[in-house]
LUMTOR-49575 format. One record per residue (C-alpha): residue in one letter; x, y, z. Coordinates in steps of 0.001 Angstrom, whole numbers, padded with zeros to 6 digits, always signed. Example, Ala and Ser with C-alpha at 12.3 -4.5 7.8 and 13.67 -1.06 7.14 Angstrom:
2
A+012300-004500+007800/S+013670-001060+007140/
//
This chain:
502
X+058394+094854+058191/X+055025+096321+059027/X+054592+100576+058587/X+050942+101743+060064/X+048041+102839+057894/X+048543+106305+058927/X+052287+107894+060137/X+052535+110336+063170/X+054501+112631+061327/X+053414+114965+058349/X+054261+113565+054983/X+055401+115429+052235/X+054704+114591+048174/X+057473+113640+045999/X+056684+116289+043187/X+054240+118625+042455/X+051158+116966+040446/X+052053+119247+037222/X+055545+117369+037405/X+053888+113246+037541/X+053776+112547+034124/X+056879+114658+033241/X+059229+112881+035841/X+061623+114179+038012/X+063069+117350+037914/X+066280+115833+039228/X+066562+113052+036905/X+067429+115986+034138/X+070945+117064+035996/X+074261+115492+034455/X+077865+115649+036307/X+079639+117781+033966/X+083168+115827+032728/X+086158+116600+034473/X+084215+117568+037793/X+085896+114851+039424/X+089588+115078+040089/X+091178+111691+041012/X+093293+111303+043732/X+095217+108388+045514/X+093423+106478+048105/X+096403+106526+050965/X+098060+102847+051553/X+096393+102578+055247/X+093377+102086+056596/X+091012+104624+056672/X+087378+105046+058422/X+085673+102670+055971/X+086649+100380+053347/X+088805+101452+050753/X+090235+100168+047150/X+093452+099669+049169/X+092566+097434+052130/X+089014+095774+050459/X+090017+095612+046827/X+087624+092602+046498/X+084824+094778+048125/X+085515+098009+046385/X+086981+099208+042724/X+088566+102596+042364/X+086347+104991+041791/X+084254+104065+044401/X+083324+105588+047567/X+081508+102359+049281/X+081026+099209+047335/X+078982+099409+043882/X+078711+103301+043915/X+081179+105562+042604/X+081849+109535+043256/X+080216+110458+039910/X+077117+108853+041494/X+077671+111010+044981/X+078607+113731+043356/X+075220+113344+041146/X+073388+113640+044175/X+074578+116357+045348/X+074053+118575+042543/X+070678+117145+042378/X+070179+118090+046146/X+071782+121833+044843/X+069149+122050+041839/X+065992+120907+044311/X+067293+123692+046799/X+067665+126350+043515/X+064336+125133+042346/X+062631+126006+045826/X+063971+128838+046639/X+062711+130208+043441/X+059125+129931+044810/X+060352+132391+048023/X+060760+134877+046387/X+063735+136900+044006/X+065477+137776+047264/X+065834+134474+047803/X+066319+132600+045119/X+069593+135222+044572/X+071105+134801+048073/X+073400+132454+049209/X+072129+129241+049894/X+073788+126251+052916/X+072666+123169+052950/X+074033+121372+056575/X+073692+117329+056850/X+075420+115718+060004/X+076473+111985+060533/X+075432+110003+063490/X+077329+110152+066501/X+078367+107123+068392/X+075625+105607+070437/X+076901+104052+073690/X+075027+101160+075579/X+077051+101799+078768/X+079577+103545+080076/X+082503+103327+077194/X+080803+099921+075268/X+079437+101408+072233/X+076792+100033+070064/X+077357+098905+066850/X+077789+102073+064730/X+074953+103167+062035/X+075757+105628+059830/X+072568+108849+059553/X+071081+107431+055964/X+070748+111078+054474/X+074466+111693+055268/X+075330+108462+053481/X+073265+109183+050858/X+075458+112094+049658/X+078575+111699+051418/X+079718+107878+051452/X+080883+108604+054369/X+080787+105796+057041/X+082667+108264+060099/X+080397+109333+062906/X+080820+112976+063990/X+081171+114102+060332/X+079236+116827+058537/X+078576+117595+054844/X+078110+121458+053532/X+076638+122299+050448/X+076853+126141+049835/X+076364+128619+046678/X+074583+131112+045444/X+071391+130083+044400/X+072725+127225+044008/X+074069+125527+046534/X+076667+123303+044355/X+080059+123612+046314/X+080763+120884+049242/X+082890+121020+052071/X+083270+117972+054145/X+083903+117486+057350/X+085601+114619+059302/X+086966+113646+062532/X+090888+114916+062728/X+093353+112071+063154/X+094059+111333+066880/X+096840+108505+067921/X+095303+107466+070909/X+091196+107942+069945/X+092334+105560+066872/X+094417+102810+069646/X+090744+102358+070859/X+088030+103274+067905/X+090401+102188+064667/X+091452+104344+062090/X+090307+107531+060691/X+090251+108385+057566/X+091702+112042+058487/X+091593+114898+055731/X+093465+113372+053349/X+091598+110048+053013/X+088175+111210+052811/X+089090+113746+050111/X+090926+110762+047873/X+088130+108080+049030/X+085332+110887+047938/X+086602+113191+045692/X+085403+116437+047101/X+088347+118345+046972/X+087760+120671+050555/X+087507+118773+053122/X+088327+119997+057028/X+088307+118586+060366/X+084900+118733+062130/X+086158+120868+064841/X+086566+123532+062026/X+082656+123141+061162/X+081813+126250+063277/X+084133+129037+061783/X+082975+127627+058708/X+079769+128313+058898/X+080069+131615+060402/X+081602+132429+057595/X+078697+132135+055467/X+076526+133912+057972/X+074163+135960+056083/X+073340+132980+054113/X+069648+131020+053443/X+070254+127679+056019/X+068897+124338+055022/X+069016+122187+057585/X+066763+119789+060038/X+067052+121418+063010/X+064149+119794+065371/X+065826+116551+065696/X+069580+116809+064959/X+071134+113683+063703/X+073740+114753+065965/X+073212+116383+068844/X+076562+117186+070146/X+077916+119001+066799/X+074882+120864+066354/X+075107+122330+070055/X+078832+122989+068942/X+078914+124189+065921/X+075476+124839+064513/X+073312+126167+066771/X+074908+129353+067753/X+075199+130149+063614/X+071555+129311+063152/X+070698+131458+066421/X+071732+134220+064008/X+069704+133846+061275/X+066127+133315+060353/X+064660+130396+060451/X+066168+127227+058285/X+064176+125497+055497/X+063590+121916+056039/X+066114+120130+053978/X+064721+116080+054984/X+061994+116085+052304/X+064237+117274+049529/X+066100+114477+050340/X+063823+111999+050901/X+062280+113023+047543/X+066153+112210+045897/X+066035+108937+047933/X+062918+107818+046495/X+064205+107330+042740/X+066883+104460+042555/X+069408+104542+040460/X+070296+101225+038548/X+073438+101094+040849/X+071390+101154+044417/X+068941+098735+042491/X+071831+096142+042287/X+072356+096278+045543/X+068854+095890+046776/X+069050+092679+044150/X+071747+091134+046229/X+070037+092010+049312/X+066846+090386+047975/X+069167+087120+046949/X+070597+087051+050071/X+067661+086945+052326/X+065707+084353+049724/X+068729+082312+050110/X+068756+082740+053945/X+064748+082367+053794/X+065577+078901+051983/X+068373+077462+054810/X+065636+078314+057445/X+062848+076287+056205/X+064795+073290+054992/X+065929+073859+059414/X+062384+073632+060285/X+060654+070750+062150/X+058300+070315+065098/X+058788+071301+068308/X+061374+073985+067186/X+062799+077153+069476/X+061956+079823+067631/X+065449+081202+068420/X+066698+078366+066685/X+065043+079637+063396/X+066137+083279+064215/X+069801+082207+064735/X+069736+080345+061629/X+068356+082918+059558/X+071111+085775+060689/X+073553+083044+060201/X+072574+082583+056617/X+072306+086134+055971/X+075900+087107+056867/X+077146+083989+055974/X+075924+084778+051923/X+077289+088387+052115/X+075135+090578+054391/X+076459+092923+056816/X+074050+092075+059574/X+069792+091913+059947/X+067901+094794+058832/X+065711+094808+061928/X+064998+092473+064972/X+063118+090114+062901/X+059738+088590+063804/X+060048+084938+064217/X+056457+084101+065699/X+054898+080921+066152/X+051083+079969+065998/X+049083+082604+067384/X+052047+084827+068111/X+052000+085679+064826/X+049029+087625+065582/X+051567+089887+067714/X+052487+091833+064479/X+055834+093126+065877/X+056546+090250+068141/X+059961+090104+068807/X+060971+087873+071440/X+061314+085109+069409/X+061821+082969+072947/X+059102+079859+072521/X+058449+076701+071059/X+057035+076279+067827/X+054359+073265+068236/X+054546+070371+065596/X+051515+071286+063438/X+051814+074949+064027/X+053090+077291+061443/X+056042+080172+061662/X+055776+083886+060660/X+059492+085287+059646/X+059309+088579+059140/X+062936+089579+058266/X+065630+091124+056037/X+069595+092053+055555/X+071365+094849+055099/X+073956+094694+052126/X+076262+098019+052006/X+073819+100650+052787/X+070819+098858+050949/X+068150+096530+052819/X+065527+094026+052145/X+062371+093009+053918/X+060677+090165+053183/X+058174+087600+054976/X+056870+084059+054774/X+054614+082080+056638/X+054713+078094+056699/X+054120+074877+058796/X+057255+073954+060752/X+056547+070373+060091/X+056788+070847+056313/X+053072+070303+055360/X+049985+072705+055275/X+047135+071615+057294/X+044182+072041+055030/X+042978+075139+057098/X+046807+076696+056463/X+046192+075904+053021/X+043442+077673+052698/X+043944+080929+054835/X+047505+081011+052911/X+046111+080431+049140/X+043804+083565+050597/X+046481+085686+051677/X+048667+084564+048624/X+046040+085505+045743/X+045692+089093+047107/X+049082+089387+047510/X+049354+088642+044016/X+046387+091047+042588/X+048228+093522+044416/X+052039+092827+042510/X+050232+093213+039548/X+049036+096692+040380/X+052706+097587+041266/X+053277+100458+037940/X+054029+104167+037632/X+051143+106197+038822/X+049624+103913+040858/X+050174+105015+044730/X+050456+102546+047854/X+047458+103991+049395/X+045478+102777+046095/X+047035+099542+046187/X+045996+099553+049862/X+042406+100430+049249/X+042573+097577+046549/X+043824+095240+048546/X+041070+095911+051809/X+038801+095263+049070/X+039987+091957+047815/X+040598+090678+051360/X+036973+091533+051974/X+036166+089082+049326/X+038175+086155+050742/X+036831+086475+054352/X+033734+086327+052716/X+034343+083201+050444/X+036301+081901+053774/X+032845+082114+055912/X+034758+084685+058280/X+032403+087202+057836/X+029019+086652+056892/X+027559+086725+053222/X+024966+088864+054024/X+027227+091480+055306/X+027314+095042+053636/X+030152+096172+051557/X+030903+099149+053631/X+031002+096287+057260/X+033000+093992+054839/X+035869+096382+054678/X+035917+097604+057936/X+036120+093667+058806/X+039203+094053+056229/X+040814+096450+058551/X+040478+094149+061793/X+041968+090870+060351/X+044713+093079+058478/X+045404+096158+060454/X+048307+096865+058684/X+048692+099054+055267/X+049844+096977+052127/X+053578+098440+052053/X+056207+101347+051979/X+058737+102715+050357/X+062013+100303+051000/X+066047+101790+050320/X+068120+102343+052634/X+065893+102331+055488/X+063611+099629+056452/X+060694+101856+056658/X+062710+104502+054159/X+062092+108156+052934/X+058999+108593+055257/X+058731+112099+054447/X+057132+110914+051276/X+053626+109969+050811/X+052189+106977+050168/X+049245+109017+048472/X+052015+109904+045996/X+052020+108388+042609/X+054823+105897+041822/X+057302+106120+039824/X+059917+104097+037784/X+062782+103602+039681/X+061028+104072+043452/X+061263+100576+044992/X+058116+099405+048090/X+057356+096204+049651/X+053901+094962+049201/X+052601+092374+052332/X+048971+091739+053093/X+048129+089310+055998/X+045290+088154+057570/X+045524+087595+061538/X+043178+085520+063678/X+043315+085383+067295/X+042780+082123+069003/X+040214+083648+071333/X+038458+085138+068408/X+034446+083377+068547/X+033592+085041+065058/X+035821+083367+063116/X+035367+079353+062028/X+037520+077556+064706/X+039569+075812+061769/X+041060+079371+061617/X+041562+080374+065150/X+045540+081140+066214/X+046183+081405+062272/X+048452+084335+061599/X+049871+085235+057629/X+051410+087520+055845/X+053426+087600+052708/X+055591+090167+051881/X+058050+090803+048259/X+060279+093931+047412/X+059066+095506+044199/X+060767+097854+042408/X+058392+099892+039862/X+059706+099987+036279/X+058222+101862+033260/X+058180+098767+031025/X+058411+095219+032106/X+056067+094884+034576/X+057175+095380+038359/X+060604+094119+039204/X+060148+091196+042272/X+063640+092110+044526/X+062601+089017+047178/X+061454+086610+043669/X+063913+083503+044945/X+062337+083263+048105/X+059470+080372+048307/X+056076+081203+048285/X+053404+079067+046703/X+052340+076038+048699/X+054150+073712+046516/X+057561+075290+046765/X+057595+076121+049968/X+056742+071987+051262/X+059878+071257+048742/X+061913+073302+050207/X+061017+072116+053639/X+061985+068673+052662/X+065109+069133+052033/X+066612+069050+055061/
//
């Protein structure tokens, strides 16, 4: 899915430069043995799956499927050492008091009246919680060192559960997570106030959840100076995969190839393109997925030019190609791929060559894909090698300065090259993409070229040709950049054969 050259917000960098070539300070933090105190997931259903009711889903040991409370509990003691570490850099005063980290869950979002949307959990809240409840909250409190958690979660209610479904109540989420305190939410406030006099982490411009910060949060933080931003730590945690999150982003990547595959072999002229969308949500949950990433983009002939067309509501011409711009969501963990191709099965020789254009650069710029390297030099990389192609292409002129060549780059692919891919879509934007990679960070990388059909400068063999091509990388230190999205078809040659078989 497309991200902007430029975000509206101001991004943060992963580590300090001294820090690049030493790694991540977090990486260095262990989970002392015997932290953990097993407990017995109760025989009901709780909030979320659960070793008892989703044994082929989840093993025990786990909080949500494939990631176990040694990994959550990893996190947050990374999250605790990132907080110690900054709060070192305020000052003695500081890095001595009493430190409270706050994350909230989502709430329920409604879409009228008492018909609630599909629920989606706050990604930062997952992240260190597992915790699939809305109206929950996470504490992380200590001094200096904020290494103690206290969850909150909704309190058991007969008739709220008749309507919603279970709860998990106290005594699940402490057996399901293993953090041994955990209260109802409507305790959140008295708990805090009793650590008034504390330094507050916590996000408190756009609450994740407005209703429990007016409730509980708000009047504590009224009270006390002004809380550090606690996103970007976060965000910089989020960043680094572990090889457990990697696995899942592998079956997400499997997934959507496979889905990718079922969609083409579907194709043919004349085709709705809500045909293709169906079919490719159909294949996605049918293999395993929980549901789409995103609204995908399923745009035919010059709609693809629409980069986040998403009506997907018209008729795909015989002759004409398809953009699918689309991914799954496996447990927490998505994927975001594209492809381009004729509906009829067969490039047009035009197709062919705008596509083999798109396809080298998209290529040059995998093999850039290492630690140090940042998106925004793969991006300036990649404006230059798409200069090169509209020049071999005849789309701009031969004669035409460098300096005009790339700013011709920009207008036929106004898009940047990638961003950083997790559990988001679009994840851990509080990073920048000025930062140097690292092993274990995982980005998509997708250049395009788009060509109106009104648009007189361009050879007419070209006009209402829109392509992009997008994989899921994640960097490694040795081995050359792992391809998430590697089983979906993309040269010319596999991507006719799998439109033939239909």
């Amino acid at each position: 899915m497309l991200s902007p050259t430029s975000a509206a917000f101001k991004a943060v960098r992963l580590l300090p430069p001294h820090r690049w070539k030493r790694g991540c300070l977090c990486r260095n933090i262990s989970v002392k043995p015997g932290g953990l105190k097993p407990k017995t997931v109760p025989a009901r259903y709780l909030g979320q799956p659960s070793p008892f009711t989703h044994p082929h889903l989840i093993k025990h040991g786990e909080v949500t499927p494939g990631l176990s409370q040694t990994e959550y509990e990893l996190r947050r003691l990374r999250l605790a050492s990132l907080i110690e570490a900054h709060s070192a850099r305020l000052g003695p005063s500081a890095s001595s008091s009493t430190h409270v980290a706050i994350v909230l869950s989502h709430p329920t979002r409604y879409m009228t009246n008492d018909i609630p949307y599909p629920f989606h959990q706050n990604q930062d809240f997952l992240y260190l919680s597992g915790i699939l409840e809305p109206d929950s909250a996470l504490v992380l409190y200590g001094k200096g060192r904020p290494d103690q958690a206290i969850l909150f979660v909704p309190r058991r209610d007969q008739g709220r559960e008749l309507w919603d479904g279970p709860r998990s109540g106290k005594d699940g989420a402490a057996a399901l997570t293993g953090i041994e305190r955990v209260h109802s939410t409507d305790e959140l406030g008295v708990v805090l106030k009793s650590l008034k006099g504390a330094t507050f982490w916590y996000d408190s411009s756009q609450p994740a959840n407005p209703k429990l910060h007016q409730s509980y949060v708000g009047a504590v933080l009224e009270a006390a100076p002004m809380p550090c931003t606690l996103r970007p730590l976060i965000h910089s945690l989020r960043a680094l995969k572990s090889p457990a999150e990697v696995a899942l982003m592998q079956e997400a990547g499997r997934i959507t190839a496979q889905a990718f595959r079922r969609t083409m072999a579907l194709s043919h002229g004349d085709v709705d393109e809500a045909v293709l969308f169906a079919k490719f949500d159909f294949e996605n949950r049918l293999h395993g997925a929980n549901f789409l990433a995103y609204p995908p983009v399923v745009a035919g002939g010059n709609r693809a030019n629409t980069l986040h067309y998403i009506n997907n509501n018209q008729i795909i011409k015989d002759g004409e190609m398809v953009l699918l711009d689309g991914g799954c969501e496996y447990y927490g963990y998505v994927s975001d791929v594209t492809r381009t191709w004729p509906v009829n099965g067969k490039f047009s020789p035009p197709q062919a060559e705008l596509y083999e254009a798109v396809l080298e650069v998209q290529l040059s710029c995998l093999s850039l894909c290492s630690p140090g390297i940042s998106l925004d030099h793969i991006y300036n990389t990649m404006l230059a090698l798409l200069g090169r192609q509209l020049r071999r292409l005849g789309i701009v002129k031969a004669s035409t300065s460098g300096a005009d060549v790339i700013k011709a780059a920009r207008r036929y692919c106004p898009h940047h090259v990638g961003h950083y891919l997790g559990m988001d879509v679009h994840d851990t934007p509080q990073v920048s993409r000025s930062q140097p990679l690292q092993s274990g960070m995982t980005i998509t990388i997708e250049p395009g070229l788009y060509i109106g059909e009104d648009n007189d400068d361009a050879p007419e063999r070209f006009r209402g040709l829109g392509i992009r091509i997008e994989d899921d990388v994640m960097i490694r230190d040795e081995g050359g950049p792992l391809i998430l999205s590697c089983d979906t078809p993309k040269t010319i040659a596999d991507v006719e054969q799998t439109c033939a078989q239909r």
